[in-house]
LUMVEX-329970 format. One record per residue (C-alpha): residue number from 0; residue in one letter; y, x, z. Coordinates in steps of 0.5 Angstrom, whole numbers, padded with zeros to 4 digits. Last residue first. Layout:
<rs>
  resi  resn      y      x      z
   NUM     A      Y      X      Z
...
</rs>
This chain:
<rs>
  resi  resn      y      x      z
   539     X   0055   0067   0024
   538     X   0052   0073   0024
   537     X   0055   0075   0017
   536     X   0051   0076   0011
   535     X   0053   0084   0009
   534     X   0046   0087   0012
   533     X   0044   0092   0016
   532     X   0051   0094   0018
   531     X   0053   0102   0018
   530     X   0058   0101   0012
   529     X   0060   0092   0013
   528     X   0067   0092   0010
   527     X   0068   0097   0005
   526     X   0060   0093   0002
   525     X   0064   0088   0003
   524     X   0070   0090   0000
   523     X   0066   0093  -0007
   522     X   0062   0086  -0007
   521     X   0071   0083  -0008
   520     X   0071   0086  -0016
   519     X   0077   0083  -0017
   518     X   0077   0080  -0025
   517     X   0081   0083  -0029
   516     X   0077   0085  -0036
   515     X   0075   0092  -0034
   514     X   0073   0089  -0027
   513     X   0078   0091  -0021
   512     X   0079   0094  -0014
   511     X   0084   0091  -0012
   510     X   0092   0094  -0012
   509     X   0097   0097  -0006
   508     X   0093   0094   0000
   507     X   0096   0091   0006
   506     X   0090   0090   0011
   505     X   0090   0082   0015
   504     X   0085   0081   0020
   503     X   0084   0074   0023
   502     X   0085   0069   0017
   501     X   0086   0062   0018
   500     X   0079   0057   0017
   499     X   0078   0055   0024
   498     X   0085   0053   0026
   497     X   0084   0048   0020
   496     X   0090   0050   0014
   495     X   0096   0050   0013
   494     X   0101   0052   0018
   493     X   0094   0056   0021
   492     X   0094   0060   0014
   491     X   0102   0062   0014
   490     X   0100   0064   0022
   489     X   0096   0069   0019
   488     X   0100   0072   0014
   487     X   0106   0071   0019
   486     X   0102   0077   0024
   485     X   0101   0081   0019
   484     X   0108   0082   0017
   483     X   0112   0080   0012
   482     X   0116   0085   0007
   481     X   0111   0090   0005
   480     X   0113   0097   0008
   479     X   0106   0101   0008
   478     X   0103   0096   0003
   477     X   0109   0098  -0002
   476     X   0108   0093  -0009
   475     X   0115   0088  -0006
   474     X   0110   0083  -0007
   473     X   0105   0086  -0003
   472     X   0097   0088  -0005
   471     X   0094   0083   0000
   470     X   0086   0084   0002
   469     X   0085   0078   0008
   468     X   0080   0079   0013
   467     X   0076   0072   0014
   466     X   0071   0073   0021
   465     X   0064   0075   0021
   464     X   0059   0074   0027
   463     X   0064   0070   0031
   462     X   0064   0074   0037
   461     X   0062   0081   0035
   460     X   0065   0080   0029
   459     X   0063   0084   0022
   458     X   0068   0082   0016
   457     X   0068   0077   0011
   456     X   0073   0077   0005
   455     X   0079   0074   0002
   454     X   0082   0077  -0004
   453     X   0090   0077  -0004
   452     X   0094   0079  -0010
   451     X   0102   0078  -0011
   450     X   0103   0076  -0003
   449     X   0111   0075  -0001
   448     X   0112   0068  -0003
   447     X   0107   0065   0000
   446     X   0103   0059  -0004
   445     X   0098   0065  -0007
   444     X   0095   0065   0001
   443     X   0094   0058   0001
   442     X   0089   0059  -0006
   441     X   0086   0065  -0003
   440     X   0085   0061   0004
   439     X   0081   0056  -0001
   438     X   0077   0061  -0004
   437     X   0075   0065   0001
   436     X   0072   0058   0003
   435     X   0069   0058   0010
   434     X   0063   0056   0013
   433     X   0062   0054   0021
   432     X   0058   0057   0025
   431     X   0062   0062   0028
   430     X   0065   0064   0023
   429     X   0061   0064   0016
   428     X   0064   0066   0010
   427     X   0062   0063   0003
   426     X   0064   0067  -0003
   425     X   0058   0065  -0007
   424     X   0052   0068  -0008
   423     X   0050   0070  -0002
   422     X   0047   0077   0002
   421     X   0040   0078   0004
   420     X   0036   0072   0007
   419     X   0029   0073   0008
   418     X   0023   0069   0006
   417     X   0016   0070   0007
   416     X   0012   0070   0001
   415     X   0006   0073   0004
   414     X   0008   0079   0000
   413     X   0015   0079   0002
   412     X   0021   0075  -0001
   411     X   0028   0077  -0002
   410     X   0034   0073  -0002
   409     X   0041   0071  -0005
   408     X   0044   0064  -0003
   407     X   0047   0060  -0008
   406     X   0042   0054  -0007
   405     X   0040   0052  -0013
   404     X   0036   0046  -0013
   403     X   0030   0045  -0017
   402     X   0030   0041  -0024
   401     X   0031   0046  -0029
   400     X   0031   0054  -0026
   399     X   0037   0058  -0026
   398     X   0043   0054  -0027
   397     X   0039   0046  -0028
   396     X   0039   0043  -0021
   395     X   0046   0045  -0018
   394     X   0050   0046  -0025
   393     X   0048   0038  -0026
   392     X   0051   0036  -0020
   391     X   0057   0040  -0021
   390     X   0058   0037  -0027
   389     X   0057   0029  -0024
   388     X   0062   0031  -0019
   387     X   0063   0023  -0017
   386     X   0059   0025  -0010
   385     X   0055   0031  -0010
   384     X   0047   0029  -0012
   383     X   0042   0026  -0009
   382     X   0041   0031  -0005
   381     X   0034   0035  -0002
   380     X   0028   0032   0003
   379     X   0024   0030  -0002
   378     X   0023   0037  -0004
   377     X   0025   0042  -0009
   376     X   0028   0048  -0007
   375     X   0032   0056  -0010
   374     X   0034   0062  -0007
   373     X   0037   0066  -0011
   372     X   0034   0073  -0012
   371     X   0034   0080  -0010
   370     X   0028   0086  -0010
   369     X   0025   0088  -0004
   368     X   0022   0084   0000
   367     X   0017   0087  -0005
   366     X   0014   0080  -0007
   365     X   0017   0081  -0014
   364     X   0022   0076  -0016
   363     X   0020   0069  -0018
   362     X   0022   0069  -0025
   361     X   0029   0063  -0027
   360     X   0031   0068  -0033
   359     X   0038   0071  -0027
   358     X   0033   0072  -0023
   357     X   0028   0067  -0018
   356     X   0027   0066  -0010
   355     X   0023   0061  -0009
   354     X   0022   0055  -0004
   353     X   0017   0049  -0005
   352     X   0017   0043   0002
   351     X   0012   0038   0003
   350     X   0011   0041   0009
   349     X   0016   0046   0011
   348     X   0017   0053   0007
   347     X   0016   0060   0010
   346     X   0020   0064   0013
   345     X   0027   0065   0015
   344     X   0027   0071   0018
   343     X   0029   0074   0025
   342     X   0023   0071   0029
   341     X   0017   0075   0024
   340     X   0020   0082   0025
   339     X   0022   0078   0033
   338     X   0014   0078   0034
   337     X   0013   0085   0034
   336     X   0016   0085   0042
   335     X   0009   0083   0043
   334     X   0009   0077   0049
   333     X   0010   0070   0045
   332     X   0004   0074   0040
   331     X   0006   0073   0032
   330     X   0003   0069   0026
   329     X  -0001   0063   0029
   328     X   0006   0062   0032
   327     X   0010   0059   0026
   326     X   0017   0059   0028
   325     X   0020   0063   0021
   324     X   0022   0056   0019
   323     X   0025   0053   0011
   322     X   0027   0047   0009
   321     X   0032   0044   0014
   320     X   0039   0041   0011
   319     X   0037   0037   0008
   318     X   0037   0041   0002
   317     X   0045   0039   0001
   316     X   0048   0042   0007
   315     X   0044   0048   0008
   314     X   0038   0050   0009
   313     X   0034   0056   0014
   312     X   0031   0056   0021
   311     X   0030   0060   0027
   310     X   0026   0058   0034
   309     X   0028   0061   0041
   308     X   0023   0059   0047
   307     X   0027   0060   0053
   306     X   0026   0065   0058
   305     X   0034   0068   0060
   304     X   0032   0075   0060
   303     X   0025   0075   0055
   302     X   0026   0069   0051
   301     X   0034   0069   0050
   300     X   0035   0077   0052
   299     X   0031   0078   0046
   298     X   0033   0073   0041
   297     X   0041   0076   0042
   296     X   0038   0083   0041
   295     X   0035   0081   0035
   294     X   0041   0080   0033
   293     X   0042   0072   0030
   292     X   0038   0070   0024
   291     X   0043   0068   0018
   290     X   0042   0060   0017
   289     X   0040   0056   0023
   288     X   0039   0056   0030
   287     X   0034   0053   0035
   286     X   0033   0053   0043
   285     X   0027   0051   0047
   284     X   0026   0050   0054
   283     X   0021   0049   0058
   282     X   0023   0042   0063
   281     X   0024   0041   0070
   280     X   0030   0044   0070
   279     X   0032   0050   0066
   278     X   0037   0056   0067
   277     X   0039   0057   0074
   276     X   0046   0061   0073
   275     X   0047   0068   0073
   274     X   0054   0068   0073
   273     X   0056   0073   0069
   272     X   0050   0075   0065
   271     X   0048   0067   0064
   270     X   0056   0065   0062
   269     X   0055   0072   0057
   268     X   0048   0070   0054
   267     X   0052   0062   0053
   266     X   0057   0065   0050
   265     X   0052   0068   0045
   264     X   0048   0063   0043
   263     X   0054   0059   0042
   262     X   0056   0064   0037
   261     X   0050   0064   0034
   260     X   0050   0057   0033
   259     X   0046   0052   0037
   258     X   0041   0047   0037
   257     X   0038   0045   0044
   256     X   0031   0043   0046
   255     X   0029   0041   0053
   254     X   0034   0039   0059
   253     X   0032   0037   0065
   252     X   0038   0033   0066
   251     X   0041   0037   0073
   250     X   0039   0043   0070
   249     X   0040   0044   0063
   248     X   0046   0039   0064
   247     X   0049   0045   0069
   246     X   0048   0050   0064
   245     X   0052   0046   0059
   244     X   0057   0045   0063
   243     X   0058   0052   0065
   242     X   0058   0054   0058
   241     X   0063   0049   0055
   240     X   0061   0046   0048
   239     X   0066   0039   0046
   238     X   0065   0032   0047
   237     X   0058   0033   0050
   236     X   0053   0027   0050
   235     X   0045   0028   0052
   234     X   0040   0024   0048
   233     X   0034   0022   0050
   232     X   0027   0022   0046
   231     X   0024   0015   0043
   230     X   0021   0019   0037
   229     X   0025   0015   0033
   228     X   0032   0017   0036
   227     X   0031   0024   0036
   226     X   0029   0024   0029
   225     X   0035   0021   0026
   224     X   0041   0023   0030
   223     X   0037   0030   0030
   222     X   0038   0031   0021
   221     X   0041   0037   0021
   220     X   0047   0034   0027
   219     X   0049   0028   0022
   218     X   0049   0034   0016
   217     X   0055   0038   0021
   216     X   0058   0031   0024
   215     X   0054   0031   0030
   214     X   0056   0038   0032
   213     X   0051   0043   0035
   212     X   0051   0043   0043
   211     X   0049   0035   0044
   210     X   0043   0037   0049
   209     X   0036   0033   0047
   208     X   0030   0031   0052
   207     X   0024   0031   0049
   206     X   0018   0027   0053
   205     X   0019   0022   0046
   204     X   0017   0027   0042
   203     X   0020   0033   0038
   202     X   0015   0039   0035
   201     X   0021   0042   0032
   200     X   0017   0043   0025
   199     X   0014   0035   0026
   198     X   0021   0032   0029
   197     X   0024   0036   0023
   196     X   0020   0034   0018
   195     X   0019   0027   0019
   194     X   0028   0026   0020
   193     X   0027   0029   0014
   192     X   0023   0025   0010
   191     X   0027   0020   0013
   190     X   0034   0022   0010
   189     X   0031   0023   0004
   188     X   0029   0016   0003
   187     X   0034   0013   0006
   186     X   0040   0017   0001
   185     X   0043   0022   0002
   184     X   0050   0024  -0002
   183     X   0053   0030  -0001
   182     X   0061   0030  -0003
   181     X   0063   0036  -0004
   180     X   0069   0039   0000
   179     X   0075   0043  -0006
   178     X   0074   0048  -0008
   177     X   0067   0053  -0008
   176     X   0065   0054  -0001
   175     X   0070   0047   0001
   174     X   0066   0045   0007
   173     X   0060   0041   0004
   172     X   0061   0033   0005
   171     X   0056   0029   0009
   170     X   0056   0023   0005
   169     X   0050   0018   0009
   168     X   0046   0011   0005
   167     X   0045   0011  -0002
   166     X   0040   0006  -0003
   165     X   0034   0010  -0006
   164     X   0030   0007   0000
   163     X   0031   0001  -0003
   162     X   0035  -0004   0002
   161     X   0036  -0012   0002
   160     X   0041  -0014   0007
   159     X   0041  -0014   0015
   158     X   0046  -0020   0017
   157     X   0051  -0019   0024
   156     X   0051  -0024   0028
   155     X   0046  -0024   0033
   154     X   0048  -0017   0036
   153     X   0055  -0024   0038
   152     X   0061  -0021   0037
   151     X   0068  -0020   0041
   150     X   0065  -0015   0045
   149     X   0064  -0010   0040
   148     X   0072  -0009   0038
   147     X   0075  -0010   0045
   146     X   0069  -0004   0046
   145     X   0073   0000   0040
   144     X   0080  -0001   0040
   143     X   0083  -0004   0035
   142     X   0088   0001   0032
   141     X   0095  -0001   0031
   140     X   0100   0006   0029
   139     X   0105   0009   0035
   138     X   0099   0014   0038
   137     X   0098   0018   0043
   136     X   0091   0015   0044
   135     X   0089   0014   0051
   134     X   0088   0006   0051
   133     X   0085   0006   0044
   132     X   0079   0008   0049
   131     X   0075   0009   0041
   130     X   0079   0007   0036
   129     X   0078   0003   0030
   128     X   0082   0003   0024
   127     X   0080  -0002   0018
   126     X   0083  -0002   0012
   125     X   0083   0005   0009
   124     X   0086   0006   0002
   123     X   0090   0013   0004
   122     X   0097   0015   0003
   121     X   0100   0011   0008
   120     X   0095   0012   0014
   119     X   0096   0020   0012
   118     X   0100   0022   0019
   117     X   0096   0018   0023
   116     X   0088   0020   0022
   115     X   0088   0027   0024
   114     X   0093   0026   0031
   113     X   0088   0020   0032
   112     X   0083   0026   0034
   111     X   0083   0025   0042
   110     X   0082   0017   0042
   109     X   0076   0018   0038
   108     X   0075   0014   0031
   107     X   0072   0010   0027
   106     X   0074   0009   0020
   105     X   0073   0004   0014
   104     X   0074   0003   0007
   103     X   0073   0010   0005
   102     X   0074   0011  -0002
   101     X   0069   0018  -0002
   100     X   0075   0022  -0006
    99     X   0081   0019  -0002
    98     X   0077   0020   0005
    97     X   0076   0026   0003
    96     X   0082   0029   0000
    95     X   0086   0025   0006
    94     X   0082   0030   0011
    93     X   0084   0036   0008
    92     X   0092   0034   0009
    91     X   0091   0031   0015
    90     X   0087   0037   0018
    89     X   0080   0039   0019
    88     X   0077   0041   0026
    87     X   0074   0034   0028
    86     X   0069   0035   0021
    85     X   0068   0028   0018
    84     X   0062   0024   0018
    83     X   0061   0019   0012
    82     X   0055   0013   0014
    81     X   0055   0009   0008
    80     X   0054   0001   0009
    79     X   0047  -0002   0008
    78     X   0049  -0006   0014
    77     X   0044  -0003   0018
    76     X   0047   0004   0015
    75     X   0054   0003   0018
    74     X   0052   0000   0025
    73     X   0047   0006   0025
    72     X   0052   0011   0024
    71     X   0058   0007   0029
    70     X   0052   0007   0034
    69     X   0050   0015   0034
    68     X   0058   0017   0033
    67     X   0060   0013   0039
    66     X   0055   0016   0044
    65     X   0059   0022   0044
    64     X   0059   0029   0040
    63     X   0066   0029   0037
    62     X   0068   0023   0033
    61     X   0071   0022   0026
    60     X   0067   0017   0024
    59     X   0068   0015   0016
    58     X   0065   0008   0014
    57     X   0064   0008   0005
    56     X   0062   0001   0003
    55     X   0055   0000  -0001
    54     X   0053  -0006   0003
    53     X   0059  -0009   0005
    52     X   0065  -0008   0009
    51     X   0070  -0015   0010
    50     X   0072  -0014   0017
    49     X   0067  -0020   0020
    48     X   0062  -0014   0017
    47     X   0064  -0009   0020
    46     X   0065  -0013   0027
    45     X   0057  -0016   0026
    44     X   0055  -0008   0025
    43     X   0058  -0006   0032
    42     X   0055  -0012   0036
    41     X   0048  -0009   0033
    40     X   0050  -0002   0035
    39     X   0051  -0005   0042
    38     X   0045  -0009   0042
    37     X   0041  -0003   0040
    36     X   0045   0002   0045
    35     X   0043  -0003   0051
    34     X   0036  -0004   0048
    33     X   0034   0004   0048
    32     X   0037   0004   0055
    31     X   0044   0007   0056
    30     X   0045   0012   0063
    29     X   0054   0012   0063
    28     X   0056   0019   0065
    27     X   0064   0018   0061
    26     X   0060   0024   0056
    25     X   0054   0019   0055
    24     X   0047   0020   0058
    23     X   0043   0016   0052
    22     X   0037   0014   0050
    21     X   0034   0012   0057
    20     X   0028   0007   0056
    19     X   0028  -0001   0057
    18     X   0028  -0001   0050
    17     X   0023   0004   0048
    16     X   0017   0001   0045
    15     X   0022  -0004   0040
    14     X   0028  -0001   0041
    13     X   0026   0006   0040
    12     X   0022   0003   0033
    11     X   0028  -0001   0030
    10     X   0033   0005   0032
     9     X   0029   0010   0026
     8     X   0026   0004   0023
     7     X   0034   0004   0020
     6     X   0033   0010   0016
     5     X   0029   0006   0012
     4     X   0022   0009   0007
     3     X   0019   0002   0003
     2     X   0012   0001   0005
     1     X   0007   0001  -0001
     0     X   0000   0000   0000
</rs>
């Protein structure tokens, strides 16, 4: 038989055998119960509804990791809505190209972001604004507050449509690597083939108690929205990472599982190196990163210091995003050091998953761990497509190889077909988790009316693994006396950009290395950059 794959049976079945449960610990200290948080959602479902959105309606959230975000995604998809997070660091301006580029119809919104939203509410075609604890929002503009919202409704109220599991259901979009954001268009079934995997590989179950460290809206918090909830586990709320905090929910909730970027890896090494403080409940505790392996030694001191399991994966917005993990213990000891050599890769594809690394002709490249390709997938798991980019979409599935998705990253491949991230193809830097344009910061840059030729790339970072350095030829052509200084490059960025995105290191240059065609050639300042360093892909 044939049974149509929702995203919606996600809720549907923690109600049903968990209702009486605790879903969720919110961030204000209210315990709610698979069916409280299923009537909630209903509530919210019929106000949208009332409200005018249909099936195929784009809803955006603009929340940080609150039970608000889990409700108004699952309100959104129930009524056949499409669920569109936004990143809570981006700016106005960023943040009219998305809600302009999606078309949306409908926002939710925290109290503490409304200063994202308000200066552009002219300019967009948003009809419905809903904020959470409107009360404490610093705004002059209407929004309806969220709970006066869902309190006006009957759960009994809202209509469920008919649904396919080709449906469109979410756009998470990309952070700009190439330009300007994509749209990435998921729909039931790849959203629930990956939840699947995810609870499967990250050996989720319904005794798994899950902290919110990584950010809901980054491909709807890599899927955990979805595979938490369905297995019946808890979710634990933060609106933002704090390391005391997060070691105190580790204890006092019995915390199981995590997912943090290295960076938060790192603060959370330090908050224990310097406080020493207690590091699990009740509960073993594991902890997962994604992308770039973190620094052996920051694995070490996680699993032999502080004794939590760490487990490493690899994917990226459009795949998913996970498709690929190196936490496959038949294949090293917990207690031999030679573990991390297998740890600190990305390792093989998950179940129903197919990677290859291929050349410029589409060829697997040799299994040397050696010779370098682009990473490319195929899976149930992976896009649809890029939202109203047609061309981009194609690009992305037929470049090398036709029909598997080009990732744009660069790796080798062991004699076991063990995959290991060497380098990227595109000019992304990765900071602290968070993916960054050169190309969008060389584009402001070339805004300033002192900066002739600017290249943006990564360098190394104890802190944020990489970090934006801008290479600037002066206008006046003098590097030793140019006529701004680094300090107002820098504040330049911030001006007009998301704080996280603003260039930190800035070398005035008297020309860029070029090709024989004009082209700057920005490998030869990596490699400048990152002399003496394993790898030029940040840590990030």
């Amino acid at each position: 038989m044939e049974k149509p794959l929702l995203a919606t049976e996600f809720l549907d079945r923690a109600r049903k055998y968990f209702g009486g449960h605790e879903a969720i610990l919110t961030v204000e200290g209210e315990r709610l119960t698979y069916g409280e948080l299923g009537e909630r959602v209903d509530r919210l479902s019929a106000a949208l509804q009332d409200r005018g959105i249909e099936k195929g309606d784009r809803v955006a959230v603009l929340d940080p990791n609150t039970h608000y975000q889990l409700e108004t995604a699952y309100a959104a998809i129930q009524i056949g809505a499409v669920h569109t997070p936004l990143n809570y660091r981006l700016t106005p301006e960023e943040n009219k190209y998305i809600l302009d580029d999606a078309g949306i119809d409908a926002i939710v919104c925290d109290y503490d972001f409304v200063e994202n939203i308000d200066p552009i509410r002219e300019a967009v075609g948003v009809e419905t604004y809903i904020c959470t604890d409107a009360d404490r929002a610093d705004t002059d503009q209407e929004w309806a507050d969220f709970e006066a919202v869902i309190a006006a409704y009957d759960p009994e109220e809202y209509e469920r449509p008919e649904m396919a599991e080709d449906d469109l259901i979410t756009i998470n979009y990309t952070s700009g690597t190439t330009g300007d954001p994509k749209g990435v268009m998921r729909t039931h079934r790849c959203e629930t083939i990956h939840a699947y995997l995810t609870a499967h590989q990250q050996s989720i179950t319904s005794d798994d108690v899950y902290y919110w460290t990584l950010p809901m809206f980054h491909v709807n918090g890599w899927g955990h929205i979805f595979a938490i909830t369905g297995v019946g586990a808890r979710h634990i709320c933060a609106r933002g990472f704090d390391p005391g905090r997060t070691f105190e929910k580790i204890v006092d909730e019995d915390v199981s599982y995590m997912c943090c970027a290295p960076t938060v890896m790192n603060m959370l090494i330090e908050y224990w190196e310097n406080e020493d403080p207690q590091t699990t409940g009740d509960n073993d505790l594991r902890i997962a990163s994604g992308g770039a392996a973190p620094p052996e030694q920051t694995m070490r001191t996680l699993e032999d210091d502080i004794g939590w399991y760490f487990k490493h994966m690899y994917g990226s917005t459009e795949t998913g995003p996970l498709i690929v993990t190196s936490d496959y213990s038949r294949l090293f000891d917990q207690s031999d050091d030679a573990r991390f050599d297998i740890k600190n890769r990305q390792g093989f594809a998950m179940l129903g998953t197919e990677i290859d690394v291929v050349d410029e002709e589409g060829n697997t490249v040799p299994r040397d761990d050696e010779t370098i390709g682009e990473i490319v997938v195929r899976g149930n798991q992976i896009m649809e497509g890029y939202w109203n980019k047609p061309e981009q979409t194609e690009q992305a599935f037929s470049a090398r190889r036709e029909g598997w998705f080009h990732t744009g990253d660069l790796a080798t491949l062991d004699e076991d077909d063990m995959l290991k991230i060497k380098d990227r193809k595109k000019d992304i830097i990765i900071s602290g988790g968070e993916n960054i344009s050169s190309l969008q910061l060389e584009d402001c840059l070339y805004n300033h009316p002192e900066v002739r030729e600017v290249a943006i790339v990564p360098a190394p970072s104890e802190e944020w693994g990489e970090t934006p350095k801008a290479y600037i030829v002066p206008k006046n052509g003098d590097p030793d006396n140019p006529d701004v200084t680094a300090e107002e490059i820098i504040e330049f960025t911030k001006a007009h950009l998301a704080d996280y995105k603003a260039v930190r290191i800035v070398e005035f240059v008297e020309d860029l290395p070029k090709t024989s065609t004009g082209k700057i050639q920005k490998y030869e300042l990596r490699e400048q950059e990152w002399e003496g360093h394993d790898q030029m892909v940040g840590e990030g």
